[in-house]
N, C-alpha and C positions, 0 to 999 in steps of 0.2 A: 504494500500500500504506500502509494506517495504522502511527505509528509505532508502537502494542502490536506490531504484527505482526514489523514489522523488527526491534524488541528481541526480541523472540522469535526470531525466526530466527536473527539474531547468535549470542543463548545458546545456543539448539541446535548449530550450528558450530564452536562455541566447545568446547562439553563434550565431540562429537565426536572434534575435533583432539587434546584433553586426553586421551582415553581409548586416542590413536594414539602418542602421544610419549612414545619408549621412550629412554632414555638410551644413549649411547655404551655398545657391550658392553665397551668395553675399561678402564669408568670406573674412575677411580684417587680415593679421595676425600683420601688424604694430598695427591695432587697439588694441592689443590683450596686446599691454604695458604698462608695471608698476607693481603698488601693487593691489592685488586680498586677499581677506580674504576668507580662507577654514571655511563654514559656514556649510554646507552639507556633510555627506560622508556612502556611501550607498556599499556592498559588499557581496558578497558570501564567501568568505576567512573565512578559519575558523580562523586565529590568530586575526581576530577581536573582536571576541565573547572575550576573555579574556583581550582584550585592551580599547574595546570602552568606560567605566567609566573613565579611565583616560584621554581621549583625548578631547584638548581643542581646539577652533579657531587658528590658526596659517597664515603666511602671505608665499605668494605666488609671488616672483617679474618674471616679463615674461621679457623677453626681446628678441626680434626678429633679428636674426642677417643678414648679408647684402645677404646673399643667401637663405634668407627665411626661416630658420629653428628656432625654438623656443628655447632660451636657459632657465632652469626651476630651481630656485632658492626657495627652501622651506624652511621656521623654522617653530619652536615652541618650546614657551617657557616652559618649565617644572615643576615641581611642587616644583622643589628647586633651580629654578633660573638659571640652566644649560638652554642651549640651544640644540635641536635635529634642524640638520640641512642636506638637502639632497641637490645635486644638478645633474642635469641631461640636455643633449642637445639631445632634440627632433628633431627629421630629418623631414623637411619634405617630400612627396607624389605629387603623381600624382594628386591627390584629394584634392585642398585646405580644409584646415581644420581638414587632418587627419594627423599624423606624426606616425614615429617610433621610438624607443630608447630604448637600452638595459641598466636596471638600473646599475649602478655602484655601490651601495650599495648592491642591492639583485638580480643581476645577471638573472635575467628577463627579455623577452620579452615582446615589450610597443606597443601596435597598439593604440593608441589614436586620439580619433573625439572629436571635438567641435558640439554638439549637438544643442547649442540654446545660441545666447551671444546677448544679449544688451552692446554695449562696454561702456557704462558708468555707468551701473549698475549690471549685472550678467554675470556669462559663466556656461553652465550645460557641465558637461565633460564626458566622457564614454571611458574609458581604457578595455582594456581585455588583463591583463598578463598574460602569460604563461613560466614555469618553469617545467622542468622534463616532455615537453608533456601534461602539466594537465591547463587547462586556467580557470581563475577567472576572474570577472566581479567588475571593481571597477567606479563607480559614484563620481564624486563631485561635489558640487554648490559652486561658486564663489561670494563674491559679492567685488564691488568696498570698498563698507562699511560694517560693523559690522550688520547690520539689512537689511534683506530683507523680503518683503509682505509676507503675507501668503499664497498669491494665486501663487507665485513665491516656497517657500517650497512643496507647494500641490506637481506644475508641478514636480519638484524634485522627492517628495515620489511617485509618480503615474509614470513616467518612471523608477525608478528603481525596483517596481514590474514590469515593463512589461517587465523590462531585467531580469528577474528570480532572484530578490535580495528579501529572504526575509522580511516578515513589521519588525521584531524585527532587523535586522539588515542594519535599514534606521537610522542613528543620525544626527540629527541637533544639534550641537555643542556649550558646553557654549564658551562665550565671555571668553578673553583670554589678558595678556598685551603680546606687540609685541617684541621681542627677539633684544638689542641693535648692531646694526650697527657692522659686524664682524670686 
């Protein structure tokens, strides 16, 4: 099979999966506060392929604001001390657990589900950007702390193949020190 075809396939499996992944009915989005450590991060995107050796654990503060929308506060700290730092307010949906939001960094459309959350231990995340009409599948694993199970990474590596991400581009991510208080 050529690869136009296999990228195409992927994508199709991909948008599939996306159009199947309904959130926990029992989603709590206050639950959803505080600090989360990006432990996981799984994608189709080709600018990963040249980034993934560099990229380390980083912290994730959620903060739910009083109309239900999820305000998204990321770092990580960098390999000379600098801080990379994003921030974004996810809208929420009709569908608790899903939100929308156009990055203000990279000008993207954000359909994001909460896939699987123990709130005091994990959230498995499942975003599908789309840019210029072209959609990419992005996974992350969350955890409360720096270390989660193996059987908790498996779940991770085993849905992001079934959303068309390939095995080389599933990383579980070295630990990381947390970027000082902006």
């Amino acid at each position: 099979m050529t690869l136009p075809l296999r990228v195409l396939g992927a994508l199709l499996c991909s948008l599939v999966v996306s159009a199947e992944v309904v959130p926990p009915a029992d989603f709590n989005v206050e639950a959803m506060a505080g600090k989360w450590y990006l432990i996981g991060f799984a994608t189709n995107a080709q600018w990963f392929v040249s980034r993934r050796a560099s990229m380390k654990v980083g912290t994730a503060m959620l903060t739910p604001t009083a109309d239900g929308d999820l305000d998204l506060s990321y770092s990580s700290l960098n390999s000379d001390g600098s801080c990379w730092r994003m921030n974004n307010l996810a809208k929420k949906t009709d569908m608790p657990g899903k939100f929308t939001y156009t990055s203000e960094r990279w000008g993207n459309e954000n359909d994001m589900r909460v896939v699987d959350v123990k709130y005091d231990e994990y959230a498995l995340i499942h975003t599908i950007k789309t840019k210029g009409g072209v959609p990419t599948v992005v996974n992350k694993l969350y955890g409360r702390g720096m270390d989660l199970s193996a059987d908790l990474r498996e779940k991770f590596r085993q849905f992001s193949l079934e959303s068309g991400v390939q095995p080389d581009n599933i990383a579980f991510l070295p630990k990381n020190e947390e970027c000082p208080a902006p």
